[in-house]
C-alpha positions in Angstrom: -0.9 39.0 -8.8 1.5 39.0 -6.0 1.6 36.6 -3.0 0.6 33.4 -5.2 2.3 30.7 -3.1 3.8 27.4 -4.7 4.0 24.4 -2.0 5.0 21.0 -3.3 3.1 18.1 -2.3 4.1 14.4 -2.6 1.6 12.1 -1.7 0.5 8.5 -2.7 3.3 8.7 -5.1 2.6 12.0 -7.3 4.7 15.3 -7.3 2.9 18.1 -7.4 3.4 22.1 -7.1 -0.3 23.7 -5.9 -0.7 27.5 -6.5 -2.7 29.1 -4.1 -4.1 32.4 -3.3 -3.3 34.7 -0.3 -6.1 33.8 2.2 -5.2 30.0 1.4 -7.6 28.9 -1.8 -6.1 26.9 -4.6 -6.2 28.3 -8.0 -4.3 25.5 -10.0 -1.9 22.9 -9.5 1.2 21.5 -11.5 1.5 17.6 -12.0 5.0 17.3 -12.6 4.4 13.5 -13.6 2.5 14.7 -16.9 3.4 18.4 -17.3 0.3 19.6 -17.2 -1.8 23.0 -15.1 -4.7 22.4 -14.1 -7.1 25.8 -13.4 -9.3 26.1 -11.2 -9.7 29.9 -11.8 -9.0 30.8 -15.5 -8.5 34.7 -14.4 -5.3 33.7 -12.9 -4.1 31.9 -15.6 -1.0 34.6 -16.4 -0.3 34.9 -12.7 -0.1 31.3 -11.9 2.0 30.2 -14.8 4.6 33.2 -13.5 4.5 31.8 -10.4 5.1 28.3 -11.9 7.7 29.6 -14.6 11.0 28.6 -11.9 9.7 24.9 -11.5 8.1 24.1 -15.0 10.6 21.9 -17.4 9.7 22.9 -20.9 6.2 24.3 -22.0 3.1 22.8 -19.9 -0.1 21.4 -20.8 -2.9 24.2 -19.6 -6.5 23.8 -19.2 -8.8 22.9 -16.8 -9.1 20.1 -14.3 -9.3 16.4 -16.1 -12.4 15.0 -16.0 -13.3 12.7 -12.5 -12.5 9.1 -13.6 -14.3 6.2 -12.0 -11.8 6.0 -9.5 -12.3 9.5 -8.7 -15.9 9.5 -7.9 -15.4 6.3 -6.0 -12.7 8.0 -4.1 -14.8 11.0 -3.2 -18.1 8.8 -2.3 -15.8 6.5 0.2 -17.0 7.1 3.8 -14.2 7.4 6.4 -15.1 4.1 7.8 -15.5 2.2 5.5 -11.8 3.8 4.2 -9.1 0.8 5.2 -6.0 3.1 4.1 -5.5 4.2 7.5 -5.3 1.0 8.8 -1.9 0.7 10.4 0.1 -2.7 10.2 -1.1 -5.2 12.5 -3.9 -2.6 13.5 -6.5 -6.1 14.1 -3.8 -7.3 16.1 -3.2 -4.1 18.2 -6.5 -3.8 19.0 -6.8 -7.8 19.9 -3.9 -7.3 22.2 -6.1 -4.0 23.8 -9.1 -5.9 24.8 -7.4 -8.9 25.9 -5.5 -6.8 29.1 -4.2 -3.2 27.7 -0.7 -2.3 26.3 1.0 -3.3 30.3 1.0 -6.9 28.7 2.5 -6.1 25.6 5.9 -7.7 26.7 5.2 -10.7 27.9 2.5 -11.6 25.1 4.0 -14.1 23.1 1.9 -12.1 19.9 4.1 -9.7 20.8 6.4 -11.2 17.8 3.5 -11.6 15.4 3.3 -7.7 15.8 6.8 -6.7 15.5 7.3 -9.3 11.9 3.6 -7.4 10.9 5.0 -3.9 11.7 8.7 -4.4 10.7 7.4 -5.4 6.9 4.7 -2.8 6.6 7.1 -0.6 7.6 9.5 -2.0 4.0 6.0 -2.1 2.0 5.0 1.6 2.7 8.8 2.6 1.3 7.8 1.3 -2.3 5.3 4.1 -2.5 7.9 6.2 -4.5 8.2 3.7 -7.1 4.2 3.4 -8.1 2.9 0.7 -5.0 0.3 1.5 -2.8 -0.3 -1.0 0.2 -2.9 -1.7 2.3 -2.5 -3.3 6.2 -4.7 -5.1 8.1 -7.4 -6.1 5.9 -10.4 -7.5 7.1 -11.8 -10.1 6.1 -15.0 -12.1 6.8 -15.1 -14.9 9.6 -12.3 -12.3 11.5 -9.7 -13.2 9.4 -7.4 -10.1 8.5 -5.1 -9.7 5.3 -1.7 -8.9 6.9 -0.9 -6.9 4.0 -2.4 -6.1 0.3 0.1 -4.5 -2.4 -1.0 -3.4 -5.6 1.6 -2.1 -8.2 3.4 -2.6 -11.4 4.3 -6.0 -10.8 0.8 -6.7 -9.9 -1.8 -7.3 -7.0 0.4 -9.3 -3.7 -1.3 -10.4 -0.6 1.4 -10.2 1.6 1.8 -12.7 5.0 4.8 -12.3 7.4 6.0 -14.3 9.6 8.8 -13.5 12.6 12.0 -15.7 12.0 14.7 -13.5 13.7 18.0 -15.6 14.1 16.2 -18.4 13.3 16.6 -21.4 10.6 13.8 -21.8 8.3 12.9 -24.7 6.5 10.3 -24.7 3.9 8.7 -28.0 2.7 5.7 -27.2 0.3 3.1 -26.2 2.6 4.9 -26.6 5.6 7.1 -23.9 7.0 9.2 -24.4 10.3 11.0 -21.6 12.4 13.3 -22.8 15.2 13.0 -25.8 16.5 8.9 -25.0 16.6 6.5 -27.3 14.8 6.1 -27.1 11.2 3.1 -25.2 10.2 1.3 -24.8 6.9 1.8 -21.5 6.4 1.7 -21.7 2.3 -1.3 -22.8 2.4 -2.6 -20.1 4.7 -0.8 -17.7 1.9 -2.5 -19.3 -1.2 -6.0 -18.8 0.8 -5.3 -15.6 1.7 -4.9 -14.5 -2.2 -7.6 -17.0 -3.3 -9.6 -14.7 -0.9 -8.1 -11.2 -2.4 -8.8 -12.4 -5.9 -12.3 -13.1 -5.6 -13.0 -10.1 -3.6 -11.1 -8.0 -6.2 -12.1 -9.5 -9.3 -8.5 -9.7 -10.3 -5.3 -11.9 -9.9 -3.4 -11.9 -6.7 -0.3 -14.0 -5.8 0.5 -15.3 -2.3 3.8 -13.6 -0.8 5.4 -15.0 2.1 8.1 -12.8 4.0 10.5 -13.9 6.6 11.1 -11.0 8.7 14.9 -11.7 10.4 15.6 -15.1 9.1 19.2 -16.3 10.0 19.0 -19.0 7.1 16.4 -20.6 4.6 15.9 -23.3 3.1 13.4 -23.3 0.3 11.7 -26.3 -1.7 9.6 -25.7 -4.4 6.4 -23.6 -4.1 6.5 -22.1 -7.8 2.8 -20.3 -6.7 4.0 -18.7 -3.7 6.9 -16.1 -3.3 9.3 -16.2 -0.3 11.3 -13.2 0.4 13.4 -12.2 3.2 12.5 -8.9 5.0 15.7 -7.3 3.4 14.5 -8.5 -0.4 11.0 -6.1 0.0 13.1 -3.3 -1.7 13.5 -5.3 -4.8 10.3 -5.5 -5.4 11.0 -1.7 -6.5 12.2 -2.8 -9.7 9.6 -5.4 -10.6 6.6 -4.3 -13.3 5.3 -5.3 -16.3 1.5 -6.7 -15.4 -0.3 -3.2 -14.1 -0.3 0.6 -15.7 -0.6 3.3 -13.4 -4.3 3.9 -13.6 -5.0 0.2 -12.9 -3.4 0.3 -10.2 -5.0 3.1 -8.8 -8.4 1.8 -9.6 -7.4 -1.6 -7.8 -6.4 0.2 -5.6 -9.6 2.3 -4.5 -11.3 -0.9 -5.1 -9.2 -2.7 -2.3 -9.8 0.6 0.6 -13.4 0.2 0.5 -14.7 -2.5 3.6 -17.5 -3.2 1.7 -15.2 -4.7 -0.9 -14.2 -7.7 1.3 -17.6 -8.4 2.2 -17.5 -10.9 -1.0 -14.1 -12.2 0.0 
């Protein structure tokens, strides 16, 4: 059939080709992850793997659609507001700011920092999306506490906490945590409730992650429960695996955008 259009889409970390007709209804897609076509109208099948033939490495798997998972159905039952994935970093923070005296304040809020550290690492988190991680920002959590950040990938569930150190010394002393010349605060301790929260709301192991967003120098004493990284180490993070497949992650994953989920946190 002539005029099947291919358009590659890459979102939440999959490659795919969708085939679609004329007047804009799909007819298959190509996962390029697996190899396989999925049909959605088995009349086309001839048409669509021609159309297919100049991107398809070796010979695909065809058939129709998989079967809805779990994660699927929970994916597709997930009101919009009750959907935290478009929650953008420091979004509890942004709106704080808004009702306390509007954006013309911005500047001269001293939170103003808190939001740039927030946004700056969110910004390094949603980059591992390529290499299997999906990240939430701005999780809320009961008593108006918020979850700067939650990442879920191969190296298992983080919740992540940043703090704003820009050409500043910091000096960690298990829990303590001092920028500057600023009062030592107990920041690890924060971090270690903050995944203690995640985990029970999850039903699954978190660890408490720390990043120091601009940090001229650290100095680190133990905390063996408790990562610190730099805001320049997030990319590393890349490489790390071992703990999560990719389907558990994206079942955690759903798990963690529903609301309702952190009702129990």
């Amino acid at each position: 059939m002539a005029g099947l259009r291919v358009t590659p889409v890459h979102r939440h970390g999959q490659a795919r080709l969708y085939v679609s007709l004329p007047d804009g209804r799909s007819v298959a897609w190509y996962d390029r992850d697996t190899g396989r076509v999925s049909l959605l109208l088995d009349d086309h099948r001839d048409e669509v793997l021609a159309a297919l033939r100049p991107y398809v490495v070796g010979e695909p798997l065809v058939g129709p659609p998989p079967v809805p998972t779990a994660t699927d159905l929970a994916r597709l039952g997930l009101h919009p507001d009750d959907d935290l994935a478009p929650n953008r970093p420091a979004e509890a923070l942004l709106g704080e700011l808004e009702r306390n005296g509007g954006a013309h304040r911005l500047r001269a809020d001293p939170r103003r920092r808190d939001l740039a550290a927030q946004q700056a690492t969110g910004a390094a988190l949603d980059r591992l999306d390529g290499a299997g991680w999906r990240v939430l920002h701005s999780v809320p959590l009961p008593g108006n506490a918020t979850l700067h950040h939650l990442l879920i990938g191969p190296a298992g569930a983080l919740a992540v906490r940043s703090l704003h150190a820009r050409r500043h010394r910091v000096r960690i002393a298990d829990p303590l945590v001092a920028v500057g010349r600023a009062a030592p605060s107990p920041l690890l301790r924060t971090a270690r409730h903050d995944a203690e929260r995640a985990s029970l709301a999850l039903a699954a192991a978190v660890r408490a992650v720390v990043v120091l967003v601009g940090a001229e120098r650290v100095e680190r004493g133990p905390a063996p429960d408790v990562s610190v990284l730099r805001d320049t180490e997030i990319p590393d993070l890349a490489h790390r695996g071992g703990v999560l497949k990719p389907a558990d992650v994206e079942s955690l994953y759903w798990t963690a955008r529903d609301r309702r989920t952190w009702l129990r946190a």
